[in-house]
Each structure stands twice: as structure tokens, then as C-alpha cells.
C-alpha positions in Angstrom: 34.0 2.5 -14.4 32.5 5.6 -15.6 32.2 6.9 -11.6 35.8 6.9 -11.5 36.3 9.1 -14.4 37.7 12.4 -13.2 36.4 14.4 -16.0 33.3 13.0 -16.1 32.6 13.6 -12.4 33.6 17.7 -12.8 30.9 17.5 -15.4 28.2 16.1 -12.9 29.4 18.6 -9.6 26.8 21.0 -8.2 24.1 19.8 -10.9 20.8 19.2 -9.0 17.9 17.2 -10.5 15.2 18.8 -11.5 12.1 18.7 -8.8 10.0 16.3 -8.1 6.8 16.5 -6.2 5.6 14.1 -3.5 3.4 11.3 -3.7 -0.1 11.8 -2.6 -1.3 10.2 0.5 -2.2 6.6 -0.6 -6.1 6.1 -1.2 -5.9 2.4 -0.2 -7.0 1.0 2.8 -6.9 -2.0 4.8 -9.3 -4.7 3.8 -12.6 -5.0 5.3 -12.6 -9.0 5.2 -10.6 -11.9 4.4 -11.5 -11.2 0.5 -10.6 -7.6 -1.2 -13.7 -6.0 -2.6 -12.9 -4.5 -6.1 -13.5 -1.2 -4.9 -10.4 -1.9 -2.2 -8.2 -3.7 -5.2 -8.9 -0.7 -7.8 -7.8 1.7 -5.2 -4.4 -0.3 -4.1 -3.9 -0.5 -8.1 -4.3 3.5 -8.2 -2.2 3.7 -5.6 0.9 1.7 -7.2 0.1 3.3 -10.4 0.3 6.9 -9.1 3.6 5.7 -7.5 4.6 3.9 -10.7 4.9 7.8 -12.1 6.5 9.3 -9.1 9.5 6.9 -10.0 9.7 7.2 -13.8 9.3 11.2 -13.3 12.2 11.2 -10.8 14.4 8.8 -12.5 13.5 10.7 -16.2 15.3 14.0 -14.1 18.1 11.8 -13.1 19.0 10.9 -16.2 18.2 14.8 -17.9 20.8 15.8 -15.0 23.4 13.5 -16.0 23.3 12.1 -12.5 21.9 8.8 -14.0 22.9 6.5 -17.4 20.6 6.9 -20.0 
């Protein structure tokens, strides 16, 4: 279990990942009827998208920090 290596864990100490800015607000809102227009479902599927890249960003400096497996 690589987390129980010694040396490998002095390696990792005090490295920070690089930054990562917040999400923005979401741009979705609550539907206006039973049905979603497609002017409400394109903005939800913006929404997860944008969020989609906040995740890979964050993890991508995880991994360039060492503090997550490649």
C-alpha cells in the first residue's frame, strides 16, 4: 500500500496542489412547468459541463503534486 510507504510520504509532505478557482454560480434554474424547455436543459447541461472542468482541473493538480496516482 503505497500510503504506507515511509519514503514515499516524505516525498509528498508540505507539497500543496496547485490552485484552483471556484465554480461559477450555476446558470440553471428551476423549471417553469412539468416539462424542461430547452433553453432550461441547455443551461443545466452548461452547468455540469463547466463543473465537469472544475473536477478534471483540480484532480490534473492532484496528480502534478504527487498527491494523487497518475
Amino acid at each position: 500500500m503505497a500510503y504506507l510507504n515511509a519514503s514515499k510520504g516524505k516525498a509528498r509532505e508540505g507539497r500543496q496542489t496547485a490552485a484552483v478557482a471556484n465554480a461559477a454560480a450555476a446558470t440553471a434554474a428551476a423549471a417553469a412547468g412539468a416539462t424542461p424547455t430547452k433553453a432550461e436543459y441547455d443551461a443545466l447541461l452548461a452547468d455540469v459541463n463547466a463543473l465537469r472542468t472544475k473536477l478534471n482541473a483540480l484532480l490534473a493538480a492532484m496528480r502534478t503534486s504527487g498527491q494523487l496516482a497518475p
